[in-house]
MDAnalysis code that builds the backbone (N, CA, C; Angstrom):
import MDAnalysis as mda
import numpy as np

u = mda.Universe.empty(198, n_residues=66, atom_resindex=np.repeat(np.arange(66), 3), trajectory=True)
u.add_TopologyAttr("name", ["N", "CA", "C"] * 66)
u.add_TopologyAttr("resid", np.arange(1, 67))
u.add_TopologyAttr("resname", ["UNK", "UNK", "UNK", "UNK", "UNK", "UNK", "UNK", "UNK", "UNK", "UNK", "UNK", "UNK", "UNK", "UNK", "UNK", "UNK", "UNK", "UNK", "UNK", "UNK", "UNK", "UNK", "UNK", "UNK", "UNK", "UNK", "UNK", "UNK", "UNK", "UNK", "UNK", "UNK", "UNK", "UNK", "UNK", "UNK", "UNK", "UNK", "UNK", "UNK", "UNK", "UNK", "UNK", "UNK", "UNK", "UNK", "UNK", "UNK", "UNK", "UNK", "UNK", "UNK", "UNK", "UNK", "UNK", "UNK", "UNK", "UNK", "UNK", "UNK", "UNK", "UNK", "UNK", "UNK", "UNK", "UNK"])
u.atoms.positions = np.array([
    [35.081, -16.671, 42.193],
    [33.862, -17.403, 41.904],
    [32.667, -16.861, 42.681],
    [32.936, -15.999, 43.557],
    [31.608, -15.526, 44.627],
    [30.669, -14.370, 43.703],
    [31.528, -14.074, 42.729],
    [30.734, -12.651, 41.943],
    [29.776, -14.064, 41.092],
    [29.742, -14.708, 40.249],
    [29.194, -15.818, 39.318],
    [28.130, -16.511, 40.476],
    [28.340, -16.696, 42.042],
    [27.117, -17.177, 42.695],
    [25.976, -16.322, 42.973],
    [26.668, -15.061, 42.900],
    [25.595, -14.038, 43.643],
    [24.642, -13.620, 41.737],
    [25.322, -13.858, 40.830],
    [24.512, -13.735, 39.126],
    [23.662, -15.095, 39.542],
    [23.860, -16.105, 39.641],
    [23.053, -17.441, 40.127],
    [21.798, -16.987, 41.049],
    [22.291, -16.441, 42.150],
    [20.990, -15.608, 43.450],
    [19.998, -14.798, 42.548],
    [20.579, -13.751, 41.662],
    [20.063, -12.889, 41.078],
    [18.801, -13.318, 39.615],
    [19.833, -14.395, 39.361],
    [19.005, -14.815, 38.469],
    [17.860, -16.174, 38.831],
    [17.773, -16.265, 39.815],
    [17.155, -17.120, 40.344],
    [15.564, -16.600, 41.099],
    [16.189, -15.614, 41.637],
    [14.798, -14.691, 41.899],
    [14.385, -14.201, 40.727],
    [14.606, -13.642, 39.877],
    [14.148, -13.096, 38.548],
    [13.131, -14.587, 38.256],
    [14.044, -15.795, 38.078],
    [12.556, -17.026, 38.052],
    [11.296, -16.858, 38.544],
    [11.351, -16.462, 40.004],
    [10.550, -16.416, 40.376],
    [9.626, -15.481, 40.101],
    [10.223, -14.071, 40.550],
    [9.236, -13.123, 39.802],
    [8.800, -12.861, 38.711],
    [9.389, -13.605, 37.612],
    [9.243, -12.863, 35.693],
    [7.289, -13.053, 35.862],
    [6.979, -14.497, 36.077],
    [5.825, -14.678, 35.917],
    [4.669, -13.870, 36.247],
    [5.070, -13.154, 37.359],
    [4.318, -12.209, 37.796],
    [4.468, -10.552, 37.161],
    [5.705, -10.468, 36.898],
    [5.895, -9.423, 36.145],
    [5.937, -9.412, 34.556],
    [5.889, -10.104, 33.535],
    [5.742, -10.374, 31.955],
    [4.450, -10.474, 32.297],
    [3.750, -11.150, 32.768],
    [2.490, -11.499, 32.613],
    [1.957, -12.759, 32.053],
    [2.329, -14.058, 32.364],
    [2.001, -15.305, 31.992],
    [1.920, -16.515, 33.684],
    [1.549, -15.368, 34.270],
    [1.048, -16.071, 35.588],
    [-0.370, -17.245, 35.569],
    [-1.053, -16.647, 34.431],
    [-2.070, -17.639, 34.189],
    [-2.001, -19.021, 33.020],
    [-0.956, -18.836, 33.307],
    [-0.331, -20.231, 32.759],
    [0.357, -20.993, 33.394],
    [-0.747, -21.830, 34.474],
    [-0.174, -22.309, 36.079],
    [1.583, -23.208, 35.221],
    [1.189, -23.659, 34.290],
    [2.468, -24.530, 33.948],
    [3.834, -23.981, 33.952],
    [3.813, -23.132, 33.470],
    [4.540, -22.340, 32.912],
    [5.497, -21.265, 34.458],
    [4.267, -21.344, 35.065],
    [4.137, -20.508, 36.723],
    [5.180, -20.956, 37.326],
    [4.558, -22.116, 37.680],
    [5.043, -23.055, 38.955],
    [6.651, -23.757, 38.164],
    [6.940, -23.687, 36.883],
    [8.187, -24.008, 36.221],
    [9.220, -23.161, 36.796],
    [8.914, -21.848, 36.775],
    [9.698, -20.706, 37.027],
    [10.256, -20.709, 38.278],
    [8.775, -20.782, 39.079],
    [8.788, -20.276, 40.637],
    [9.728, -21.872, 40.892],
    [9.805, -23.136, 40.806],
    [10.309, -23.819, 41.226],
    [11.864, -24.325, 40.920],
    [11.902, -23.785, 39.342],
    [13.496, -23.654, 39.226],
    [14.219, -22.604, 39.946],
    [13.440, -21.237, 39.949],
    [14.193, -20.262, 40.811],
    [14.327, -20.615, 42.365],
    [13.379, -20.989, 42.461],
    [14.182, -21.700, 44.205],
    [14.703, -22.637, 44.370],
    [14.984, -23.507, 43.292],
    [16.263, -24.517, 42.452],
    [17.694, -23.545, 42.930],
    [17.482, -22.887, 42.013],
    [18.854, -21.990, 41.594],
    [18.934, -21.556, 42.258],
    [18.335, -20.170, 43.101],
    [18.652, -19.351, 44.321],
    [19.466, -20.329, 45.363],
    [18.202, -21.378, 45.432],
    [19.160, -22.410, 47.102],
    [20.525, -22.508, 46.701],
    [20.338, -23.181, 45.445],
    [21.927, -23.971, 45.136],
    [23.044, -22.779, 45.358],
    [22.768, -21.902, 44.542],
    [23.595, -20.931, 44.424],
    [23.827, -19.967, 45.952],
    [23.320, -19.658, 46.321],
    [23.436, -20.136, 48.169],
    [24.409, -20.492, 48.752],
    [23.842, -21.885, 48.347],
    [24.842, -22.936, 49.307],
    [26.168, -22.754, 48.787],
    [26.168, -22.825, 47.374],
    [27.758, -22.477, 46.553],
    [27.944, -21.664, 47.309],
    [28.180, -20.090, 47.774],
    [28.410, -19.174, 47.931],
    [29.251, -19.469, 49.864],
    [28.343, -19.596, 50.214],
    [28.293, -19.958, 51.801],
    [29.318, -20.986, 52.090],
    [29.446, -22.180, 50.769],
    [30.565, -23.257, 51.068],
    [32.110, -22.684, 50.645],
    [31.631, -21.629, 49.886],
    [32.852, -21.028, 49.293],
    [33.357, -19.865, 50.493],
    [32.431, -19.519, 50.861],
    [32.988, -18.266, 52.222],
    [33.497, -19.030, 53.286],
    [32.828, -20.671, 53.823],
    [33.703, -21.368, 54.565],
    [34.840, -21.756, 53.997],
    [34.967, -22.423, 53.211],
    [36.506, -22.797, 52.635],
    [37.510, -22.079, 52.211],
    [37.490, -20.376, 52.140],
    [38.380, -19.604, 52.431],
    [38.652, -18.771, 54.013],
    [37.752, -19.334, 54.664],
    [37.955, -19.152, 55.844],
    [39.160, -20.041, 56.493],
    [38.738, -21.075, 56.517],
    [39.174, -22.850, 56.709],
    [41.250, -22.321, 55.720],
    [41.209, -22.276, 54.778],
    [42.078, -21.786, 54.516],
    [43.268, -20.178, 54.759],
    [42.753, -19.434, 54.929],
    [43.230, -18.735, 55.237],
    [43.572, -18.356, 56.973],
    [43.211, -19.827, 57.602],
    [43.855, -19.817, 58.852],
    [43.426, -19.139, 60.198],
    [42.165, -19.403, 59.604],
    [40.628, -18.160, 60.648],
    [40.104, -19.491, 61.480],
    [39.452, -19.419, 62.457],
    [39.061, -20.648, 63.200],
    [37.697, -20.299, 63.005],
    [36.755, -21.244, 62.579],
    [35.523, -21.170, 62.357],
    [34.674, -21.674, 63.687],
    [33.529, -20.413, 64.089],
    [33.309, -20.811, 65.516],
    [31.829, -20.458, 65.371],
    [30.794, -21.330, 66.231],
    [29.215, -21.055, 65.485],
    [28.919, -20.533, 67.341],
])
């Protein structure tokens, strides 16, 4: 499942940037849709990723130490 979070990361920044790169940045609506789902998705997909690298840690019998 870690390859499907990091397509989530990937496609999450692409939110952010399309607007600036297609060219419909002057369509604040349309803008701020993008830019705010992609840092929707990026975080989430994140956190998926990070909860998933602890819980095979946690499992595979590694002591988790900060």
């Amino acid at each position: 499942m870690l390859k499907y979070t990091w397509i989530g990361i990937i496609l999450g920044i692409w939110l952010i940037i399309a607007p600036f790169i297609l060219g419909y940045a002057q369509n604040t609506t349309a803008m701020w849709n993008d830019i705010i789902l992609g840092i929707l998705v990026t975080a989430g997909s994140y956190a998926l990723m990070t909860e998933e690298r602890r819980g095979a840690r946690i499992k595979s019998g590694e002591i988790e130490t900060k």
